[in-house]
TORKOLVEX-558975 format. One record per residue (C-alpha): residue number from 1; residue in one letter; x, y, z. Coordinates in nm, 2 decimals. Layout:
REM TORKOLVEX-558975
<NUM,A,<X,Y,Z>>,
...
This chain:
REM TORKOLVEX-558975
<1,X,<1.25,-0.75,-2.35>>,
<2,X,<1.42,-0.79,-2.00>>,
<3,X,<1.35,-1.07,-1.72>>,
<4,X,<1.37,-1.06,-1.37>>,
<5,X,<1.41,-1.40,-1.19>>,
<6,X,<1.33,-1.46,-0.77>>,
<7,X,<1.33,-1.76,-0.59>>,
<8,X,<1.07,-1.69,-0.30>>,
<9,X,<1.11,-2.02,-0.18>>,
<10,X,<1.35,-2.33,-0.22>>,
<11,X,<1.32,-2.48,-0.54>>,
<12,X,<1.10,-2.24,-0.69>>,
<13,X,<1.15,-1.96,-0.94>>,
<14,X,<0.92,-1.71,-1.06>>,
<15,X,<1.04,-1.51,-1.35>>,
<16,X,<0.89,-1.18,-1.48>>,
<17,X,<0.91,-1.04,-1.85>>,
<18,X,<0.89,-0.71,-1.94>>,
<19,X,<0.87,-0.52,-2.25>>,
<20,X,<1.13,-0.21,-2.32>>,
<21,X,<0.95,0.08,-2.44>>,
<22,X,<1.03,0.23,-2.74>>,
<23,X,<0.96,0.54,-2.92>>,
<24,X,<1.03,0.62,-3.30>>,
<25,X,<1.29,0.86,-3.46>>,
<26,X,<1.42,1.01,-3.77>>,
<27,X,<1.82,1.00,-3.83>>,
<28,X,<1.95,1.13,-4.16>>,
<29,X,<1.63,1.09,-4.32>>,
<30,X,<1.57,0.69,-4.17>>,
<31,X,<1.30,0.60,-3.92>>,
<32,X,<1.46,0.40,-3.67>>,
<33,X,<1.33,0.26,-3.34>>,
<34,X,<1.54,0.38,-2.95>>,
<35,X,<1.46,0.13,-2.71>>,
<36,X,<1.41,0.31,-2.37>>,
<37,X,<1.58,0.05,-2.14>>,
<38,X,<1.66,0.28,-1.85>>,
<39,X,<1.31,0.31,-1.79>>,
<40,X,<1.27,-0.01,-1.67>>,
<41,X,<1.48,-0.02,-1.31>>,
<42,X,<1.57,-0.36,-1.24>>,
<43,X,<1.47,-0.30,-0.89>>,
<44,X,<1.17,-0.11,-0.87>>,
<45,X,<1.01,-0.46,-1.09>>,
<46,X,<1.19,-0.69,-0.88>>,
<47,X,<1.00,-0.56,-0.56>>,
<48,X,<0.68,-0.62,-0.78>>,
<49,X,<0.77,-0.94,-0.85>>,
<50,X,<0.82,-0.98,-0.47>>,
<51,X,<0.53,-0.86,-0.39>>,
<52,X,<0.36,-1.06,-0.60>>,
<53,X,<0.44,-1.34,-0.46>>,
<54,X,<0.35,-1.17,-0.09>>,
<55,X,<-0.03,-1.14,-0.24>>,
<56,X,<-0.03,-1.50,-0.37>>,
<57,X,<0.09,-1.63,0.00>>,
<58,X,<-0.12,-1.47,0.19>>,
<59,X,<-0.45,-1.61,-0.04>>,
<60,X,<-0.34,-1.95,-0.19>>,
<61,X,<-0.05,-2.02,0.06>>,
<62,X,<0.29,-2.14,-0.02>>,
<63,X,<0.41,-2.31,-0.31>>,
<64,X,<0.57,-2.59,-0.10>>,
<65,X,<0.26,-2.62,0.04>>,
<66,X,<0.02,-2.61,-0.22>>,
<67,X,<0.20,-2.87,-0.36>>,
<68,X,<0.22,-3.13,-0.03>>,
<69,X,<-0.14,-3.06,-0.05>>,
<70,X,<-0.14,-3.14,-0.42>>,
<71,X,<0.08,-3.19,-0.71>>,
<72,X,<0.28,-2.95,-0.91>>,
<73,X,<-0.02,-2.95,-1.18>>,
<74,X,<-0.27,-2.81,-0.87>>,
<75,X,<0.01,-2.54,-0.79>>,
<76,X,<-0.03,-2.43,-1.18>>,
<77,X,<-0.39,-2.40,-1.14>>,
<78,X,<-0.34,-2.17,-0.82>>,
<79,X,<-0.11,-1.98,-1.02>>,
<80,X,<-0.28,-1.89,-1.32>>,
<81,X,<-0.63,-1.84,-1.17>>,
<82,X,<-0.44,-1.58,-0.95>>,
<83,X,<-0.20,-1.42,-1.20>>,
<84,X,<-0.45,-1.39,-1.48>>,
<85,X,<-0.69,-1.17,-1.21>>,
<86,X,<-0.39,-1.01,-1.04>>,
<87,X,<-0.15,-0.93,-1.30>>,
<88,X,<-0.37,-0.62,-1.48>>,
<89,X,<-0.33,-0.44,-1.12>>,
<90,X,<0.03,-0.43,-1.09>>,
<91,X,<0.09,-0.08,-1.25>>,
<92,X,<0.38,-0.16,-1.42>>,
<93,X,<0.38,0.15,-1.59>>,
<94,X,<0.35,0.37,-1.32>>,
<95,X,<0.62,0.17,-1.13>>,
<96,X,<0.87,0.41,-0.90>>,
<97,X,<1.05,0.41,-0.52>>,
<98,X,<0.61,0.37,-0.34>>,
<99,X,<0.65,0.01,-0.51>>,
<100,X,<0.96,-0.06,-0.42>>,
<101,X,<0.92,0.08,0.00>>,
<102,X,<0.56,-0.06,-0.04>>,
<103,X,<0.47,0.14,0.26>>,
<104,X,<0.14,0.24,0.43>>,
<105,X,<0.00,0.56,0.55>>,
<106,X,<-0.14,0.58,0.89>>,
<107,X,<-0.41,0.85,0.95>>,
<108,X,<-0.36,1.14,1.26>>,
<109,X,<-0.58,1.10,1.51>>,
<110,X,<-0.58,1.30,1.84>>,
<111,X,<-0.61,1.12,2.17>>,
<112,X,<-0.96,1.12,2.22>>,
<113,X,<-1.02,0.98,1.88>>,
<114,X,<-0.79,0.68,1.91>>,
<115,X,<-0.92,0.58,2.21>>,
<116,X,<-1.29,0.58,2.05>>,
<117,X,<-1.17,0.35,1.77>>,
<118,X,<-0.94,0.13,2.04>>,
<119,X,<-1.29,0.13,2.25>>,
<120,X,<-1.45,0.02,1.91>>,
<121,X,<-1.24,-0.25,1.83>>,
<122,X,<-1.26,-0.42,2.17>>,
<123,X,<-1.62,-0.39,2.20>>,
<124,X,<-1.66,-0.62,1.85>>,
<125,X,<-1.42,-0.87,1.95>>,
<126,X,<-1.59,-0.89,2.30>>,
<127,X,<-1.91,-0.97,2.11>>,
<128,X,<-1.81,-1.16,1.85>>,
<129,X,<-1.56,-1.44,1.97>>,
<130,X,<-1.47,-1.57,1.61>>,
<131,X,<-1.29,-1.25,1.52>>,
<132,X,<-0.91,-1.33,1.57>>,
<133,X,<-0.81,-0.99,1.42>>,
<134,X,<-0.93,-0.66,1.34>>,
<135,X,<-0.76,-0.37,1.05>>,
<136,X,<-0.98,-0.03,1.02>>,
<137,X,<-0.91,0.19,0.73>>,
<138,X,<-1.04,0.53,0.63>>,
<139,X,<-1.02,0.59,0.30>>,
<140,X,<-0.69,0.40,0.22>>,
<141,X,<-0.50,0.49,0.57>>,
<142,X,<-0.46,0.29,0.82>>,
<143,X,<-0.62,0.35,1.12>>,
<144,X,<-0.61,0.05,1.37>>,
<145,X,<-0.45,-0.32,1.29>>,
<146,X,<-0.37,-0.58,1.51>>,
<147,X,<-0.21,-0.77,1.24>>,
<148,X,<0.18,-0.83,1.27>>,
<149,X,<0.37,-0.58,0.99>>,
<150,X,<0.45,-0.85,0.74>>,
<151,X,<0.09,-0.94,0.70>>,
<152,X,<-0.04,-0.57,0.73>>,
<153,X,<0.18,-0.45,0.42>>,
<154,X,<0.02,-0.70,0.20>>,
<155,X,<-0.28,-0.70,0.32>>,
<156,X,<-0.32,-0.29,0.25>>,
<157,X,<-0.14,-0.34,-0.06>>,
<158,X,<-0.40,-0.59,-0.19>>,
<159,X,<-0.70,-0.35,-0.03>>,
<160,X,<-0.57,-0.06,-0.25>>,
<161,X,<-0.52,-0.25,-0.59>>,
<162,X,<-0.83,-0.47,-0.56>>,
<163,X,<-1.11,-0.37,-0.31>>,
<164,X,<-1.09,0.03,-0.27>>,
<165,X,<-1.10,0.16,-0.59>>,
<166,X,<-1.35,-0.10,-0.71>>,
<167,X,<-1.57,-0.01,-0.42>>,
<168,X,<-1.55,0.36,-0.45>>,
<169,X,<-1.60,0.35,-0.83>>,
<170,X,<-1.94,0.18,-0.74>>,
<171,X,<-2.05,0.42,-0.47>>,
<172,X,<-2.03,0.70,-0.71>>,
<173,X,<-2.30,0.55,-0.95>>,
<174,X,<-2.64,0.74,-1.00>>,
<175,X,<-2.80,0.41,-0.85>>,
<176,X,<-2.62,0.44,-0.54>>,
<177,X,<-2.84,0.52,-0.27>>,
<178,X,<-2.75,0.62,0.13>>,
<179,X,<-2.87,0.25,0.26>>,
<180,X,<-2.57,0.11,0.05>>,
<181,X,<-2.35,0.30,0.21>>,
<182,X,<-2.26,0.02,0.52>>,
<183,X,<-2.22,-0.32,0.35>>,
<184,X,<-2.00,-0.63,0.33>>,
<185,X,<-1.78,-0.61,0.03>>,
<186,X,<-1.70,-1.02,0.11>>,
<187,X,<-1.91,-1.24,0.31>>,
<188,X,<-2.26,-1.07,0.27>>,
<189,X,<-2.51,-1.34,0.28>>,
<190,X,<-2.72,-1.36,-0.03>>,
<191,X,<-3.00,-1.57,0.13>>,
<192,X,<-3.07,-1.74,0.46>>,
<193,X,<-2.79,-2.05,0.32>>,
<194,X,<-2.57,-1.90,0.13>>,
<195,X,<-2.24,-1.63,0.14>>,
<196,X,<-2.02,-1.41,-0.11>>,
<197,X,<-1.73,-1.50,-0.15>>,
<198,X,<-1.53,-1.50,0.18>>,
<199,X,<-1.15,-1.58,0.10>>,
<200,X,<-0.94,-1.79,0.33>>,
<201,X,<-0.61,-1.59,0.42>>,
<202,X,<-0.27,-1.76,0.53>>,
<203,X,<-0.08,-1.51,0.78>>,
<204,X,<0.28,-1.48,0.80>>,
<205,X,<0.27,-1.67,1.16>>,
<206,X,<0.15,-2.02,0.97>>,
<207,X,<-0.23,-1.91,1.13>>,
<208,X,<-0.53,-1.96,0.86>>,
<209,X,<-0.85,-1.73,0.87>>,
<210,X,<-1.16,-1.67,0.70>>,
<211,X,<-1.15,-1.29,0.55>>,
<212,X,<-1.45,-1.05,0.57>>,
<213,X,<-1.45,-0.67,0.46>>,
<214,X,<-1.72,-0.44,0.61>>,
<215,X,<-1.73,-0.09,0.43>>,
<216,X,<-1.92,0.21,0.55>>,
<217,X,<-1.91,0.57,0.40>>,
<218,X,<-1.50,0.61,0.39>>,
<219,X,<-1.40,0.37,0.64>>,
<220,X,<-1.32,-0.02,0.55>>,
<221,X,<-1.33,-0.28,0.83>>,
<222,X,<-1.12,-0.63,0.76>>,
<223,X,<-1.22,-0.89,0.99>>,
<224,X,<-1.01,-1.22,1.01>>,
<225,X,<-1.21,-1.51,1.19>>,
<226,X,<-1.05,-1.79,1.35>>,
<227,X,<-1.04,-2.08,1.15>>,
<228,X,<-1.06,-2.33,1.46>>,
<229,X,<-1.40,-2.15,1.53>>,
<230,X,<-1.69,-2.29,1.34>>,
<231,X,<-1.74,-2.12,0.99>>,
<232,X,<-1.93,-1.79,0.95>>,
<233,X,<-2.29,-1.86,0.86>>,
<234,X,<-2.56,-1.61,0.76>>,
<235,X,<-2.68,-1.56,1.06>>,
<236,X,<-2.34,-1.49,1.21>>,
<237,X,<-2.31,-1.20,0.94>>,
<238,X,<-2.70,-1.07,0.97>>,
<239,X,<-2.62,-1.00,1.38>>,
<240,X,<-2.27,-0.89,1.29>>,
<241,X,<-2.40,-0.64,1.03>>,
<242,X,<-2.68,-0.52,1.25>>,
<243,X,<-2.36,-0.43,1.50>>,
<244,X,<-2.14,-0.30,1.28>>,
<245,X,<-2.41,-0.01,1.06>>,
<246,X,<-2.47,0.22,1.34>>,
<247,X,<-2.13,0.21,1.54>>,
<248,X,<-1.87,0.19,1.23>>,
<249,X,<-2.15,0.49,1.08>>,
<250,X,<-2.06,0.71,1.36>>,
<251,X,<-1.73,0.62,1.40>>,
<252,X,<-1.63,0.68,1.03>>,
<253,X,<-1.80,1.02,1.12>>,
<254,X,<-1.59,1.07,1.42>>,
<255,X,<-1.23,0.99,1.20>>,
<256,X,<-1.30,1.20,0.89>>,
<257,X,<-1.41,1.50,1.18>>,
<258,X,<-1.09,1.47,1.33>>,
<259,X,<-0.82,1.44,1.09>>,
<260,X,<-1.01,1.76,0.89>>,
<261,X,<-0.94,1.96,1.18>>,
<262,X,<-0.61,1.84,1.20>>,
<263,X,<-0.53,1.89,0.83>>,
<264,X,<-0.68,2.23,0.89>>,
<265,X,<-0.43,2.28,1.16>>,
<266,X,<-0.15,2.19,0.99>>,
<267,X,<0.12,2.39,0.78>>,
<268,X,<0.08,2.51,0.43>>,
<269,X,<0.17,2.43,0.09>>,
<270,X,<0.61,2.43,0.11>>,
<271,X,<0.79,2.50,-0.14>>,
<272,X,<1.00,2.10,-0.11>>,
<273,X,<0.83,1.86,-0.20>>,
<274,X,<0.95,1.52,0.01>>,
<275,X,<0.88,1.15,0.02>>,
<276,X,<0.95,1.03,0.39>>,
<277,X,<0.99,0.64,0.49>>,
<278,X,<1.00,0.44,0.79>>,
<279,X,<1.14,0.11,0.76>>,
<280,X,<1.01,-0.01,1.18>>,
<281,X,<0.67,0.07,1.12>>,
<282,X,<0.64,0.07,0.69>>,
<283,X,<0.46,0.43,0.77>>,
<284,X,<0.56,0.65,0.46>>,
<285,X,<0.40,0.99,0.40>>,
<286,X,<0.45,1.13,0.04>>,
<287,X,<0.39,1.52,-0.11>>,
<288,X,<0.60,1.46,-0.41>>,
<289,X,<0.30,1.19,-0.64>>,
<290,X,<0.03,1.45,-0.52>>,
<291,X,<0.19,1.73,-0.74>>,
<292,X,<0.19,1.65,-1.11>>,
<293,X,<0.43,1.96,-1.16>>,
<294,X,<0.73,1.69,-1.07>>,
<295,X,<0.85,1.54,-1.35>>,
<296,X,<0.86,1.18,-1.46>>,
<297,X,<1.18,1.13,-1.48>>,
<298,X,<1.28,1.32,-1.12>>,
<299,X,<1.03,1.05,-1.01>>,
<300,X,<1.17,0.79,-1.10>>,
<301,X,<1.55,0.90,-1.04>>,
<302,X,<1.48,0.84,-0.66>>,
<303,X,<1.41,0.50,-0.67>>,
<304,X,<1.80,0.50,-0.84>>,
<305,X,<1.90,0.73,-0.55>>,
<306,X,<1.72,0.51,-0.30>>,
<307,X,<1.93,0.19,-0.40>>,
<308,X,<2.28,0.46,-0.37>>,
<309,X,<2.11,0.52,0.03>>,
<310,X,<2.14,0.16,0.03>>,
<311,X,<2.48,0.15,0.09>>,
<312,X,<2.51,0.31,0.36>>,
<313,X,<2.57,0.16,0.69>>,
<314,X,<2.41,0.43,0.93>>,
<315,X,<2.33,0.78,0.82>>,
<316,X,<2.44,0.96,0.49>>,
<317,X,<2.31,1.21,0.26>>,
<318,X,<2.31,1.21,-0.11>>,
<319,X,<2.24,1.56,-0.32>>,
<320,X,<2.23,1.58,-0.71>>,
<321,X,<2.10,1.83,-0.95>>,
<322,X,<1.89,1.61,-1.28>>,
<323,X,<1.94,1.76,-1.66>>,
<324,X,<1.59,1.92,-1.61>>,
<325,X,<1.71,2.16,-1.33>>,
<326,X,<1.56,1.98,-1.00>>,
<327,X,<1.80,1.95,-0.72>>,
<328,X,<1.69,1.57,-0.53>>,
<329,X,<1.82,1.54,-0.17>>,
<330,X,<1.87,1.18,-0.06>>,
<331,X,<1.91,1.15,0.33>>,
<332,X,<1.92,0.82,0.53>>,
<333,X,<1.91,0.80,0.94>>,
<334,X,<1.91,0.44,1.13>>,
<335,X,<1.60,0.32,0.98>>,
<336,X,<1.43,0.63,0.80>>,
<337,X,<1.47,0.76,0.45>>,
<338,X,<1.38,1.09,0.34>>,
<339,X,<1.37,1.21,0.01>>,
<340,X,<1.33,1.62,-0.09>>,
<341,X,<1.28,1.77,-0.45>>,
<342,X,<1.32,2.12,-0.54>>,
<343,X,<1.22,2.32,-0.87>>,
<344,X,<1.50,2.61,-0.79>>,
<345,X,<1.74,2.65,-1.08>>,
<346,X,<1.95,2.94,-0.95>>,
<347,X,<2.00,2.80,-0.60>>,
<348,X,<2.33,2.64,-0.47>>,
<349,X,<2.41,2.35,-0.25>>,
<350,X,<2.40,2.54,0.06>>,
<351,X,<2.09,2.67,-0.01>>,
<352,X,<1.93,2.37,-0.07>>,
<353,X,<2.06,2.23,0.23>>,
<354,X,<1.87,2.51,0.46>>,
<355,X,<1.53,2.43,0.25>>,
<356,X,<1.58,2.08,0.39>>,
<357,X,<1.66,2.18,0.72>>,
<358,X,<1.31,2.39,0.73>>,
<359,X,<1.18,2.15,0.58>>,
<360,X,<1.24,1.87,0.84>>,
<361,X,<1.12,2.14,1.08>>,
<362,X,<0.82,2.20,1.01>>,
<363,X,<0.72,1.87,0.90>>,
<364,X,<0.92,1.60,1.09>>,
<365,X,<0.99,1.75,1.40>>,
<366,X,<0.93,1.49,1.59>>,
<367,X,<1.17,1.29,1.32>>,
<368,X,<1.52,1.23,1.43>>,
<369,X,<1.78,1.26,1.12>>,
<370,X,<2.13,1.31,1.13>>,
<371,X,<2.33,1.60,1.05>>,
């Protein structure tokens, strides 16, 4: 076993144990068992850990504060009602460099598009004067947020691990029918009196709000109401549901017809296969976990090469060739990272170097990175 220890707050420590996989093996005629420590990267589970932590702020609060609200034995309670529902989603198997950068992709819109969804967004807040906040989502992309980046990143991160999957999973049942398709996922009422489950969520700023998520077809709709306003009610949600079917129905339409036609538009399949990061906006954009044809263990070598980038001050580049015969291209520029993998035995550093070059030509030419 290994364990990972954070303090995410003064006087507090959380501390994470994980098993070292193992596999079994014959040596002069004895089964023995190899313990596969490298597996587990010290960093890549410490940013889980972190993140962790992230989740349980932004729905239970802080620890200091939970337990000026309470006692230490109230804080426990928080913490394993939380962890015991949380933990199972952590992928801790699948761990690599996306956990560690924790990044978000943004969908491509043209012009005309964003200023549909912009024109969207301030129509609902005009109309309803609780909303403090708005995120839009299609599929698990962002689209529109008016949340600062700190509370964003966790907020996506708990949308992908605990509402998305759950929700898409149910829409592809036999019993699913096209009525179902625009609904609240929190905060539909079940009667004239009563609610789901709407969680209170505490934002990086010290602001508290009340949480509701509005899906329809591929896009998802977080709403965070004011807590000084008074609470949502059923009524609230009946008028705001009546709003929301039509418009977010088109305007999910709208979305997916735009960023088809400017997948179509954009360049083929490439040879490289790249994981690109920016650390301003947490926008990262990823072709190497969409092709299983990249091996495991080049995966998870660029979290290794990622903490190498680390190091350096400005800009740098980093090139290696792994035992299976991929070359992995490590390059670093002010606050971006880029990271390239190639399945070409025979070539040689300088050819690798152009592939990269054409590379960030085609597909980040509007991306600055030092030469």
């Amino acid at each position: 076993m290994r364990q990972l220890f954070l303090q995410p707050e003064k006087d507090f420590w959380m501390i994470m144990t994980v098993g070292l996989p193992s596999q079994q093996k014959y040596r002069n005629g004895q089964l023995f068992v190899e313990h596969l420590s490298e597996q587990v990267q010290d960093h890549v589970y410490h940013a889980i850990l972190l993140s962790a932590y992230k989740m349980f702020k932004l729905f239970r609060g802080t620890f200091s504060d939970l337990v000026a609200r309470g006692s230490i034995d109230q804080l426990k309670i928080q913490l394993k009602e939380f962890f015991d529902k949380h933990v199972a989603s952590f992928g801790l198997l699948y761990a690599d460099l996306l956990d560690v950068l924790n990044g978000m992709q943004f969908l491509p819109l043209d012009r005309q598009a964003f200023l549909k969804v912009q024109c969207f967004i301030n129509m609902l807040q005009f109309s309803f004067r609780k909303i403090r906040y708005t995120v839009l989502l299609c599929n698990d992309q962002v689209v529109w947020s008016g949340l600062e980046r700190d509370d964003i990143q966790v907020l996506h991160h708990y949308l992908k691990q605990n509402v998305l999957q759950s929700a898409v999973e149910s829409e592809l049942l036999p019993g699913f029918t096209g009525s179902k398709h625009s609904r609240f996922l929190s905060g539909l009422p079940n009667d004239d009196t009563s609610l789901l489950w709407t969680p209170r969520v505490y934002l990086a700023g010290g602001e508290e709000c009340q949480l509701l998520i509005f899906r329809a077809y591929n896009a998802t709709l977080c709403i965070l109401l004011d807590k000084v306003a008074p609470a949502a009610d059923a009524l609230f949600l009946k008028e705001l549901e009546a709003f929301l079917t039509d418009r977010l129905n088109t305007l999910a339409s709208e979305i997916y017809r735009n960023y088809a036609k400017l997948t179509a538009m954009s360049t083929g399949d490439v040879q490289s296969k790249y994981l690109y990061f920016n650390h301003l906006n947490l926008a990262h954009k990823s072709s190497i976990h969409t092709d299983r044809r990249v091996p495991i263990e080049v995966i998870r070598f660029l979290a290794d090469l990622h903490q190498d980038l680390k190091l350096v001050k400005e800009s740098g580049e980093i090139m290696a060739k792994t035992t299976s015969e991929w070359w992995v291209v490590g390059k670093s520029s002010g606050k971006r990272e880029l990271y390239v993998v190639l399945n070409q035995k025979s070539a040689n550093i300088i050819q690798v170097r152009e592939e990269v070059k054409k590379l960030c030509s085609t597909q980040f030419n509007n991306v600055f990175f030092l030469e």
